[in-house]
N, C-alpha and C positions, 0 to 999 in steps of 0.2 A: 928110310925108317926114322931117322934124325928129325927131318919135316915132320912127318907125321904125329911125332911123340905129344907136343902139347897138346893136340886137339882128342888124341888118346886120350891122354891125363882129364880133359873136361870132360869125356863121356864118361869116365868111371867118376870121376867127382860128383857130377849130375846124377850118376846111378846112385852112389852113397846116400841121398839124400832121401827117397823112399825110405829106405833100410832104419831113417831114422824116426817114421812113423808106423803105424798100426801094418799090420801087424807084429812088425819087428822090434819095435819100442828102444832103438839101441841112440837115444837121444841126442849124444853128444856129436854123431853125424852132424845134425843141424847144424851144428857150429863149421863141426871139419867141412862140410861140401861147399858151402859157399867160401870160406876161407880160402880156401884150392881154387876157389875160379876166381877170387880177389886177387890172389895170388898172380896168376896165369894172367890176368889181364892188366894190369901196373907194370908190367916189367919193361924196361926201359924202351927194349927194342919196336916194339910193337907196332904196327900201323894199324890205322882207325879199319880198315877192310881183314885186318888179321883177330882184331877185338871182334868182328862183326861172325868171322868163322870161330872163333872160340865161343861165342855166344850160343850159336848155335848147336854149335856140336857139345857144348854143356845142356840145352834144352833137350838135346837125343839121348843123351843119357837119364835127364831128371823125367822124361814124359816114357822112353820108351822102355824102362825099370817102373816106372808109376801107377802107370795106365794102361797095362801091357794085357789087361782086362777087359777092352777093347776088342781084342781078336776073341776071347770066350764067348762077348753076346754075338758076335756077327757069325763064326764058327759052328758053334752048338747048337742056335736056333733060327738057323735057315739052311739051305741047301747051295747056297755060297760056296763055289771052289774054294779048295785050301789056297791055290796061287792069290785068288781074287782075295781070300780075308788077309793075306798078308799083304796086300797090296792097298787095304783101303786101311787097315790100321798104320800103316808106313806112313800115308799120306797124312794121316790125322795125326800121328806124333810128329811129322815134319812139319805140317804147319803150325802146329803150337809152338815149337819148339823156334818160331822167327822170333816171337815175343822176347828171346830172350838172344836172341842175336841182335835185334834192335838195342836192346837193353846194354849189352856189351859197346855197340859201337855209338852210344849216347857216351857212354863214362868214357871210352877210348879216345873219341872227339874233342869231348867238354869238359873232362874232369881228372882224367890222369896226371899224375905227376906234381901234384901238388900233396904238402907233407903233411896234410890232412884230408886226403882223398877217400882213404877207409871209412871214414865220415858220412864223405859224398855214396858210396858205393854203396850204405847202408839203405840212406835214402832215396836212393834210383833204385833199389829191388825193394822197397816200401810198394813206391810208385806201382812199379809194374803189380804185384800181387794185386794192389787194390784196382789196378785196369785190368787185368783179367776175372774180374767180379761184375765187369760189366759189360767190355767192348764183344761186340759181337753176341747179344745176351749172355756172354760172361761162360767160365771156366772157374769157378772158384776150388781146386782141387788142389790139392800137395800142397798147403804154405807150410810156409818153415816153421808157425805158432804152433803150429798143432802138437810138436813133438814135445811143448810144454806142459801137456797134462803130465797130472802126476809128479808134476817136479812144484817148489817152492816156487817158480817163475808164473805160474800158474795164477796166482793169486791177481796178476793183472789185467787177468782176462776183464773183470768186471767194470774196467776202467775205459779202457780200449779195445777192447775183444780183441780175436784174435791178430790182428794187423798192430798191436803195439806187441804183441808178443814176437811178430814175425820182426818187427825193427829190433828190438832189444837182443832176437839171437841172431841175425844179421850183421848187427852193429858189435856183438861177440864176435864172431866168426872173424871181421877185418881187425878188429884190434887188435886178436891172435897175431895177426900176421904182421901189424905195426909194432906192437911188444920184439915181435924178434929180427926188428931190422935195426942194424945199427944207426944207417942213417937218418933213421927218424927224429932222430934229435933228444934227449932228453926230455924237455916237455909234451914233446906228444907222446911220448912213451907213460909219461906220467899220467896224462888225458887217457889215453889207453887204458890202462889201467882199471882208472878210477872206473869208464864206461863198462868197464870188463866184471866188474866186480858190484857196484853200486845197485845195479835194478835185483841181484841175488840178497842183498842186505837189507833194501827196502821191502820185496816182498813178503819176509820176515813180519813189518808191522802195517802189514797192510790188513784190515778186516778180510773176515772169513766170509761173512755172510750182511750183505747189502738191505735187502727186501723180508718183509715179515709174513709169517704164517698165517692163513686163516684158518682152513680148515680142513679136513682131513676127508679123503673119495676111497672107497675102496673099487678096485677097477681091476677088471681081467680082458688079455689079451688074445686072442683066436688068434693062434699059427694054421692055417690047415694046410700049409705042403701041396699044393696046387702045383701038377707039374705044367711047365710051358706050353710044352708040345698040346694039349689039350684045353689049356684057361679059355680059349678065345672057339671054339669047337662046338654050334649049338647043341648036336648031339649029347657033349655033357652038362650042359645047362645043369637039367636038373639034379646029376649028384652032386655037381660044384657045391650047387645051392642047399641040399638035404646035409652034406658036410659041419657045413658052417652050423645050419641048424641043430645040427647034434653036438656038435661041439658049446654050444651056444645053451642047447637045453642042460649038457655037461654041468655047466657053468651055473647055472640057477637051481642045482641037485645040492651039489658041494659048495659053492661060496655064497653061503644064502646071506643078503644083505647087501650085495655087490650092485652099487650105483653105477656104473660105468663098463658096457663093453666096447671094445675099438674091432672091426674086421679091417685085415689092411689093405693096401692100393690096388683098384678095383676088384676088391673079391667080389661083389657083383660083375660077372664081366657080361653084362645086358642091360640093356634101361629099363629106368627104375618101371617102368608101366608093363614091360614084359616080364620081369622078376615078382612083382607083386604078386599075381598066382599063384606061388611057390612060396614067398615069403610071407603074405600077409596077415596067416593067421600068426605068427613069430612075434612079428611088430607090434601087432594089436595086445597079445601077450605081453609084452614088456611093456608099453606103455600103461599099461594099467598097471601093473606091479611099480610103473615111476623109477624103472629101470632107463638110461640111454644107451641108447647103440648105435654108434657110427662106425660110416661102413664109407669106404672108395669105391666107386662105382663111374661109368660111362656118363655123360647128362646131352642132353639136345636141348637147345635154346634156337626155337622157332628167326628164324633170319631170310628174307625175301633175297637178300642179293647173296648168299650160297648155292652152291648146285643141290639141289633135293629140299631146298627150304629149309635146311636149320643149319647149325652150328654146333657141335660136338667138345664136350671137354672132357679133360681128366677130372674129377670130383670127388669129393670127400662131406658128406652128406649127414646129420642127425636123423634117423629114420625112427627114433623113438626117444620118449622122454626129455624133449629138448626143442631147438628149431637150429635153422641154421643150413646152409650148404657154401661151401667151400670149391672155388675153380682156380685150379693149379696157374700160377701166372711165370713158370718158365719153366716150359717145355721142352727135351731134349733134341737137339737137330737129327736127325733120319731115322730117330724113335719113337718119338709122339708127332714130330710132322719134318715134310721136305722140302728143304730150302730148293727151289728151281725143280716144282715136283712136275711139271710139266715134261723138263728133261730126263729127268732121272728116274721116273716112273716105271719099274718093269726092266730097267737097263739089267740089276741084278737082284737079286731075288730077296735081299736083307733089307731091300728098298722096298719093300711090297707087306710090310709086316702087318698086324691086325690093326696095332693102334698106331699109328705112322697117319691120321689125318684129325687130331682134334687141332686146337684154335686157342686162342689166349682169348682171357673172358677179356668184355667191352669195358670193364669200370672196375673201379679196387673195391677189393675185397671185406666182406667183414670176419669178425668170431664164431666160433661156432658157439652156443649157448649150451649149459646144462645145469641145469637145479641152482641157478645163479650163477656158479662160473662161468667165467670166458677161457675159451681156449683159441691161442693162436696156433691154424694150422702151417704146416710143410706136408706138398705130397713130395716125395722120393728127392732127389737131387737137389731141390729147391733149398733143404736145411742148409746146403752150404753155401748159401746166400747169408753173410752176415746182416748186410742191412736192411736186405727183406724181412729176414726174422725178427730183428729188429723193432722194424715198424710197428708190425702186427703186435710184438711181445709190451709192446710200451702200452696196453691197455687191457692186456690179458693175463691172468692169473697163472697161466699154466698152458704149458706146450705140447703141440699134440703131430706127431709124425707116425707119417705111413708107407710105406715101401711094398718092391716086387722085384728084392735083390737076386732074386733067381735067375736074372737076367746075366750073374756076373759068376753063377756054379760056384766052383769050390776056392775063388781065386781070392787073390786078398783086397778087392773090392767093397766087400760085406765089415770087415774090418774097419777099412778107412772111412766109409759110410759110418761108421758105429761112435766114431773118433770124433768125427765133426758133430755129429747132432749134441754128442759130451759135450763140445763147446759151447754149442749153443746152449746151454742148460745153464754153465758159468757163467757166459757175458751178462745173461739177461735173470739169471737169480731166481729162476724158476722152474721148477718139476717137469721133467718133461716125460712122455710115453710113447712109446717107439713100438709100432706095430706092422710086422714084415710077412708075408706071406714062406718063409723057409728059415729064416732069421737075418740078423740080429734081433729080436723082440727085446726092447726091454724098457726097464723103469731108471731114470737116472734125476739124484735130485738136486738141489742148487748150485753144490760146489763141487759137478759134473760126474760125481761117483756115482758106477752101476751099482741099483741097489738089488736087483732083480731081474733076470735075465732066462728066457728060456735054451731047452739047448737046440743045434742049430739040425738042418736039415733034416726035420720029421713035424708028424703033427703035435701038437703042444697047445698047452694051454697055460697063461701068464700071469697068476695072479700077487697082487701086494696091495699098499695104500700107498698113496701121493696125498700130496699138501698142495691148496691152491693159496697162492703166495701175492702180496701187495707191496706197493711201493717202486722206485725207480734204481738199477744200477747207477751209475756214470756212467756209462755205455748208453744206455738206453735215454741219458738224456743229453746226450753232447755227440754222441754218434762219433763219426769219423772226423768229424774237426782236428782234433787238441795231435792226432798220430800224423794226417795230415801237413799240420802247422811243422809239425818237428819234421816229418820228414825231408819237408820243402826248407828249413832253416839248415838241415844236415847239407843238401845238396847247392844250395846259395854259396855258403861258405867257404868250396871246394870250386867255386865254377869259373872258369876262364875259357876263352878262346881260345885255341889251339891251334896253329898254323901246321899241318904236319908237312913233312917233303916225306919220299917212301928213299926207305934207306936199302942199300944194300946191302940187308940180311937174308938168311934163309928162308924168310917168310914174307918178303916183300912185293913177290908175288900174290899170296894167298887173296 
């Protein structure tokens, strides 16, 4: 039991760490969980293969507390043995969770024991967050920023988005734990400090708001509560479709003046040449009133070297009042398509789902257009791509998301979904509009407050006004540089060589 204890201690450290975002909002986690595995892995004893087993077994508590939402969509909407979804959510929390066994036996290696290594430890889990934004089309889920809405730290979103937010409570967390060591010396006690305390005082005088107004949309959102089990079912084709529609006529009864409707991620679930039938006199309708409507929907882009001649995407589409079509450029692994689909085609049955075969479009993307605004989209998971967003948002007035969080039921997925797009609203100092097929729907404005929000698991309908907004954050024009730099100059100045020999402790096996 004695062996065992530390690597206990990382699983519940790593679990702490959820708990310190949405839905649980208990912030100061952020600090304690990393601090405890700062902790756990400096201690003298240690060998670089014991660092590498605390890593890990910190990642099984931070993914399998995280992400434990995972087993809901494979469980709920497929016919997947209970053994089998326990078994391929195990797998997918234990392979994430190397990243941060890697992670541990990099600092265990290269950076330990040196009386500014807290330092270093900030800037190696910089590192990682922002390689998991990208390696392997990226994981960008649970950073440690996020648990800074809502708090005065907050205000640095616009600077650095959320990855200077994730250093600044990182770089908390280990000076916690340099503060209470004696041997730290007096001076780095005092550097502690200062780091511990300075970015809470700065955000104080930092501006509220970066980018300015233009002008004001009134816009309603269509929740229509589409259950799973039937979205993809031609049979309901056409209630799907009479749904929206009434919700939609709903919409032009009561909010007469409304420039803007959004339907969310693919509430078409047909293309667009088979739904026209059903929808076209809708369209036609709104377009002359110089209403727009975007809507998610399936797309086929004719391709000679596919099987059946085209190529399939997820899309996000202006079907009235506007122009513009939108294809999703990162797509979920054994969701919207299969890695080794040749292998794993048919193996088990959550491998066989409807939209499990679209494609990443061939060229980047533009705005979607409407009555002069641009709007940069995100379909579903894509928001938590900061640099994506990013990109797109550095020429766009206003941000436009869509989802079909029904995939994640009552779990607190929809939540931390709801958490990130918030960010996204700060970094980039733009309005954003979040429109979900069961919720979260909502309207969130510059300085990431919901201002309007429907309620969750029914049909609903979303109305308020947004402002489409001009001008550049710091974020949007230095991107990840200036968090980068620092975090590579944290990790520099802690780095040495390490010769280890494995000593004869209880762990020197491990």
């Amino acid at each position: 039991m004695k062996k065992a204890l530390p690597f206990l201690s990382a699983i519940l450290a790593g679990a702490a760490l959820p708990a310190a975002l949405a839905p649980f909002n208990f912030w100061p986690l952020a600090w304690l969980s990393p601090a405890l595995f700062f902790w756990l892995l400096s201690r003298n004893t240690l060998s670089v293969r014991h660092s590498i087993a605390l890593g890990w077994s910190y990642g099984l508590g931070v993914f399998g507390a995280g992400v434990s939402w995972v087993f809901v969509s494979i469980s709920e909407h497929s016919t997947t043995p209970l053994p089998v979804a326990l078994l391929l959510t195990g797998a997918f929390v234990a392979a994430l969770a190397l990243l941060f066994a890697i992670q541990g036996g990099l600092y265990g290696r290269y950076l330990n024991g040196s009386r500014y290594s807290w330092l270093a430890f900030a800037g190696l889990w910089w590192l990682f967050e922002w390689l998991r934004s990208w390696l392997l089309t990226g994981f960008p889920w649970l950073y440690l920023g996020y648990a800074s809405l809502d708090t005065p730290l907050q205000a640095w979103a616009p600077l650095g988005g959320v990855w200077l937010l994730s250093l600044w409570v990182a770089l908390g967390g280990s000076a916690l734990v340099a503060l209470s060591r004696r041997r730290s010396g007096r001076m780095a006690r005092m550097v502690a400090a200062v780091v511990l305390t300075l970015p809470w005082l700065v955000a104080t005088q930092l501006p509220t708001q970066w980018t300015e107004p233009q002008r004001t949309l009134s816009v309603a959102v269509v929740q229509a509560d589409i259950p799973q089990a039937i979205k993809w079912q031609r049979s309901q084709l056409p209630g799907i479709l009479q749904r929206y529609q009434r919700l939609t006529a709903q919409v032009e009864q009561e909010q007469p003046g409304t420039e803007l409707i959004v339907w969310p991620e693919t509430a078409i679930p047909a293309l667009y040449r088979n739904a026209l039938p059903y929808l076209g006199d809708t369209f036609a309708r709104l377009d002359e009133q110089g209403i727009s409507l975007i809507s998610g929907m399936p797309a086929a882009i004719a391709d000679p070297e596919q099987p059946g001649g085209y190529r399939f995407h997820n899309s996000l589409a202006v079907v009235s009042g506007g122009a513009g079509i939108y294809h999703k450029q990162r797509l979920v692994p054994f969701g919207e398509y299969l890695p080794l689909e040749a292998v794993i085609r048919g193996l088990v049955d959550f491998f066989n789902l409807p939209a499990s075969n679209f494609s990443l479009p061939a060229a980047g993307q533009q705005n979607l257009r409407i009555n002069g605004t641009e709007l940069a989209s995100a379909i579903c998971y894509e928001i938590a791509y900061p640099a994506l967003v990013r990109e797109a948002a550095r020429s766009a007035n206003m941000l436009l998301t869509v989802s079909n969080d029904t995939w994640f039921g009552h779990s607190i997925a929809p939540d931390q979904h709801m958490q990130i797009a918030r960010m996204r609203a700060l970094e980039n100092g733009r309005w954003l509009i979040r429109g979900t097929n069961n919720g979260i729907s909502a309207l969130v404005d510059p300085q990431g407050n919901i201002t309007a929000q429907a309620p969750r698991y029914t049909v609903a309908l979303l109305t308020g006004e947004v402002t489409s907004m001009q001008g550049q954050t710091p974020w949007q024009q230095l991107g990840v540089w200036p968090s980068l730099l620092l975090a590579g100059a944290l990790m520099l100045g802690s780095f040495r060589r390490r010769h280890i020999t494995v000593q004869d402790t209880p762990f020197a096996r491990v």
